[in-house]
C-alpha positions in Angstrom: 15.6 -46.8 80.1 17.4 -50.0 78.6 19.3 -52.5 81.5 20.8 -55.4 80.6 20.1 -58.2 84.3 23.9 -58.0 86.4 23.5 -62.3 86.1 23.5 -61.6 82.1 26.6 -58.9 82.3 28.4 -61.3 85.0 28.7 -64.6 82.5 30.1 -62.6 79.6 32.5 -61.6 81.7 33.2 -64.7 83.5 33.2 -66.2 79.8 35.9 -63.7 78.3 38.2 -64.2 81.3 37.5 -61.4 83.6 36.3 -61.8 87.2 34.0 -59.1 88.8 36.0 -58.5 91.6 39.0 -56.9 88.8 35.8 -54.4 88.1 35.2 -50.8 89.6 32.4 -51.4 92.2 30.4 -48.8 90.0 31.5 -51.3 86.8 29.7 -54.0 88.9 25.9 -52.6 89.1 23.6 -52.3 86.3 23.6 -49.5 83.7 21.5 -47.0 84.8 20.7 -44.2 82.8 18.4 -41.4 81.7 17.8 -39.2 78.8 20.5 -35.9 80.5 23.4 -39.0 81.3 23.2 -40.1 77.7 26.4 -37.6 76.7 28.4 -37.8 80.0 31.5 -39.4 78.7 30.9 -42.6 80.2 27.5 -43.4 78.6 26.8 -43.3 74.8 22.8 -43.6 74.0 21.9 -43.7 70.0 18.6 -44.2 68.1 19.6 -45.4 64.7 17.1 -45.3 61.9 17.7 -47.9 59.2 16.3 -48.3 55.8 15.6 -52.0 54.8 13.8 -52.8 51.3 10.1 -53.7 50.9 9.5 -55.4 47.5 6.5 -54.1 45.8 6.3 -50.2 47.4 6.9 -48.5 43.8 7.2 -49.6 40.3 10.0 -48.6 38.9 11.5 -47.2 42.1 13.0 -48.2 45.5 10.6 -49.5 48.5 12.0 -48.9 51.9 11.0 -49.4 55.5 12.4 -47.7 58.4 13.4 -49.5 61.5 14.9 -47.8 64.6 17.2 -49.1 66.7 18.1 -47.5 70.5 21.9 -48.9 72.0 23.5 -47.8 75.2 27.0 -48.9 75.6 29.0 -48.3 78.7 33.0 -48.8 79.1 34.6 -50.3 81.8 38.2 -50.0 82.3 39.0 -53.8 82.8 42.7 -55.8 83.8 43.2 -58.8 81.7 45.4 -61.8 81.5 48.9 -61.3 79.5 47.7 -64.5 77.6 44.2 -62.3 77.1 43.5 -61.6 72.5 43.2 -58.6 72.7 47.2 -58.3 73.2 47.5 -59.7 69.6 45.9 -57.0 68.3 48.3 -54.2 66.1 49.3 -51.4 68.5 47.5 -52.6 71.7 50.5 -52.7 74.3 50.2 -52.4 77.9 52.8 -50.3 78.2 51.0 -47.8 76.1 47.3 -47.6 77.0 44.3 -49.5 78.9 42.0 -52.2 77.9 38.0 -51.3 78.5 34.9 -54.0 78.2 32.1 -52.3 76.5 28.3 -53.7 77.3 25.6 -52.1 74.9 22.2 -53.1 76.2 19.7 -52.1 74.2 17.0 -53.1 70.9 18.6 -53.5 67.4 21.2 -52.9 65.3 24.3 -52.6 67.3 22.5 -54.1 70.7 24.9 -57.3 70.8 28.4 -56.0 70.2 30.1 -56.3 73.2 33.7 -56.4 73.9 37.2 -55.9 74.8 39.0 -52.6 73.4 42.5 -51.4 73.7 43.0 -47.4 73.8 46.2 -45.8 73.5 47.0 -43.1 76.2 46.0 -40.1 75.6 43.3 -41.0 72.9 39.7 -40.7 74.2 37.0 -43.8 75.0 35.2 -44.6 72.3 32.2 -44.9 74.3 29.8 -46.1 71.2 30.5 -48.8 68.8 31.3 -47.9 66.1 29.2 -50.4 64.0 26.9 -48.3 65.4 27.9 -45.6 64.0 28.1 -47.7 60.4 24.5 -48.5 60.4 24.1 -44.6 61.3 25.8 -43.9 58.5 24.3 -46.1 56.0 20.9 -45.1 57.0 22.5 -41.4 55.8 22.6 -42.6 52.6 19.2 -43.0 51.7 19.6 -46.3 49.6 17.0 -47.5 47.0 16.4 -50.2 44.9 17.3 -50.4 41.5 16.3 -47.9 39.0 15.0 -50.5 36.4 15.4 -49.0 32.8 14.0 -52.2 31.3 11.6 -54.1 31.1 9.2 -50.8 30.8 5.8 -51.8 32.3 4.3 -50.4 29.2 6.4 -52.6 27.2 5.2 -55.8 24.6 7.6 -58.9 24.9 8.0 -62.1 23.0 8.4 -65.6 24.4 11.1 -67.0 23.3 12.9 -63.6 22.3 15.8 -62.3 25.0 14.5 -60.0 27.0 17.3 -57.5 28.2 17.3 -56.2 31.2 19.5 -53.2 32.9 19.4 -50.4 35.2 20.0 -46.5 35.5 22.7 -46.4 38.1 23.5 -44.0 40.4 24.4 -43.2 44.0 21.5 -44.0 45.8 20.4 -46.7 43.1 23.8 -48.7 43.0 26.8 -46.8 44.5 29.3 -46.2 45.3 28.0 -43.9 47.9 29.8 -42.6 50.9 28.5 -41.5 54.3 30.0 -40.5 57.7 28.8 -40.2 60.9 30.4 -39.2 64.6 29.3 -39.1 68.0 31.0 -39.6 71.8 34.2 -38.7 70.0 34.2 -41.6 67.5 33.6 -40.7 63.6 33.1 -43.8 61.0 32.9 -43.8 57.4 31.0 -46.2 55.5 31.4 -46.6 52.0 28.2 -49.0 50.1 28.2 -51.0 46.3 25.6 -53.1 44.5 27.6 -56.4 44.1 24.4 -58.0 42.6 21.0 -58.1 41.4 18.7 -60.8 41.6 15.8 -60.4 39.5 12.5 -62.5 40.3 11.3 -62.5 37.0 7.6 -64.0 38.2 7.5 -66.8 36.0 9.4 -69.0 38.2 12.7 -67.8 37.2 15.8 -66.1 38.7 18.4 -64.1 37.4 21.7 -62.9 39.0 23.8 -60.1 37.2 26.7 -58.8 38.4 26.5 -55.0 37.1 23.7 -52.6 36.1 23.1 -54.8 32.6 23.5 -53.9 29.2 21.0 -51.2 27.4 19.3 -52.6 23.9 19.9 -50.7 20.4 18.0 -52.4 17.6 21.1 -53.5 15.8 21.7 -55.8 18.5 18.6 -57.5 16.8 17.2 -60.8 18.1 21.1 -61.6 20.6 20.8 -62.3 23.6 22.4 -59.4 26.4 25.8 -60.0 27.1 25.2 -58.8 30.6 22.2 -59.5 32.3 18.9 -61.5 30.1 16.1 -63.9 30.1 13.8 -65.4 27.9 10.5 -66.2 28.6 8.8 -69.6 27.7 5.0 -68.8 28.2 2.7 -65.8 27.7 2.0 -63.7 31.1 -1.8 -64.2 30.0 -2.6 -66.2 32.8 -1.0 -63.8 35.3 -2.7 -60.9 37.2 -3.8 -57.9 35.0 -2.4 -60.2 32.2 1.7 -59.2 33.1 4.6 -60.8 35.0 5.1 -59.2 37.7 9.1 -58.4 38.0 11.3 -57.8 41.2 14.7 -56.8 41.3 16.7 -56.8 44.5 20.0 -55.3 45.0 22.6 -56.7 47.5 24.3 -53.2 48.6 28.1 -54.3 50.4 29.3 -51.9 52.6 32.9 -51.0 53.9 33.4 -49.1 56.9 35.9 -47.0 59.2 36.4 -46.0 62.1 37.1 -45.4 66.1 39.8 -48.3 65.7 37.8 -50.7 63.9 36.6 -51.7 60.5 34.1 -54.4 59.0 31.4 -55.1 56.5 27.7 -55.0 56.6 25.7 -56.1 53.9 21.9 -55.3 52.9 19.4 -55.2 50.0 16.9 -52.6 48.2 14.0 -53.7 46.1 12.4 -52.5 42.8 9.4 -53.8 40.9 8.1 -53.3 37.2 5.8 -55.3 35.2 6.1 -56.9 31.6 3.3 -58.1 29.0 4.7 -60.9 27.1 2.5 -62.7 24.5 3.0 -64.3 21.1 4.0 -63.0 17.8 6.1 -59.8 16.9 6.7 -57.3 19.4 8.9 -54.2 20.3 11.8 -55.5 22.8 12.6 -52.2 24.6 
């Protein structure tokens, strides 16, 4: 069981404007909750796996690591001030529905986002955040890092000839990629992009293109890519195993929906290759 101390709960109230005494005497005590509670209506309990990128897992493919996360957010029904924000939202009216405080106590994603929120009469408590619910959602979709096309690990490079660089996309590997997710009567869509990658390209350098890069034809001959390039100055002879080792992280930005509320969130996938570059001719490829 995850409690949050009454002393902690008591000075984000105090802080926000609302005294204890305007609270339920239930509202007042600590959370207290156990594993058949977690669905009652007035408690929401979620364990949220999400994927984060570890540079280096696969060659050509997308390294991941799993976190997991486990919230419990409870809603009190609350009075506030007529001077109180949360009147300036669109649609919250006093006239027309109730204003709750929701405390998630908890580890991870989702843990810290307490608050006030207005619901409409007749529409039921959103009794989980629906970031929450976002990061639930993007963990659905099973993001990777890039799909790097180029530089092939098996390919011979030039210094001083433009290397080109570019990625296969596709849903998992840049997007756009849509997933939902619903519980305690709240459903959110999140929608994620690649809006960048940043390629390490071991030598020293670093290289920001804003799409999935430009593939090579030999009658492009010795240009440079209109997209997404580098040249290299020095042989990867004195590197490991005689190659530069190159990482390429996408920054995936994600849109989402939902229970009342919308925001971003933003995260990134990595992808590794390797590239042999010495001197004299060589196939760029």
């Amino acid at each position: 069981m995850l409690t949050r101390p009454l002393a902690v709960a008591s000075t984000w109230l105090a802080a926000a404007g609302i005294a204890l005494a305007n609270l339920s005497p239930a509202a007042a005590a600590p959370p207290k909750v156990d594993a058949q509670e977690c669905m009652d209506g007035k408690f929401f309990c979620l364990e949220v796996g999400v994927e984060g990128g570890t540079p280096g897992a696969q060659p050509a493919g997308g390294g991941s690591s799993t976190s997991r996360s486990k919230v419990e957010c409870n809603m009190i029904k609350t009075d506030v001030p007529p001077e109180h924000p949360i009147w300036d939202e669109p649609g919250a009216d006093p006239k027309k529905g109730s204003v709750y405080f929701r405390a998630c106590v908890g580890e991870g994603a989702g843990a810290d986002f307490d608050g006030f929120v207005f619901v409409a009469d007749g529409d039921p408590v959103p009794t989980v955040a629906p970031v929450v619910l976002a990061q639930r959602a993007v963990d659905r979709m099973a993001l990777r890092g890039p799909q790097i096309a180029s530089p092939k690990p098996d390919g011979k490079y030039v210094v001083g000839m433009p290397m080109w660089m570019w990625t296969t996309p596709s849903a998992t590997t840049y997007g756009p990629n849509t997933a939902t997710a619903s519980a305690g009567g709240v459903t959110v869509t999140a929608t994620a992009r690649v809006s960048k990658i940043v390629w390490d390209m071991g030598d020293g350098s670093r290289v920001t293109c804003t799409g999935p890069g430009t593939p090579y034809q030999a009658s492009y001959g010795r240009q440079d890519s209109p997209t997404c390039g580098h040249l290299y100055k020095a042989t990867s002879g004195s590197q490991a195993d005689g190659k530069y080792t190159i990482t390429a992280t996408a920054t995936w930005d994600i849109e989402w929906a939902g229970g009342g509320e919308s925001g971003t969130l933003t995260t990134t996938r990595s992808s590794q290759t390797t590239a042999t570059v010495g001197e004299g001719q060589a196939v760029n490829r």
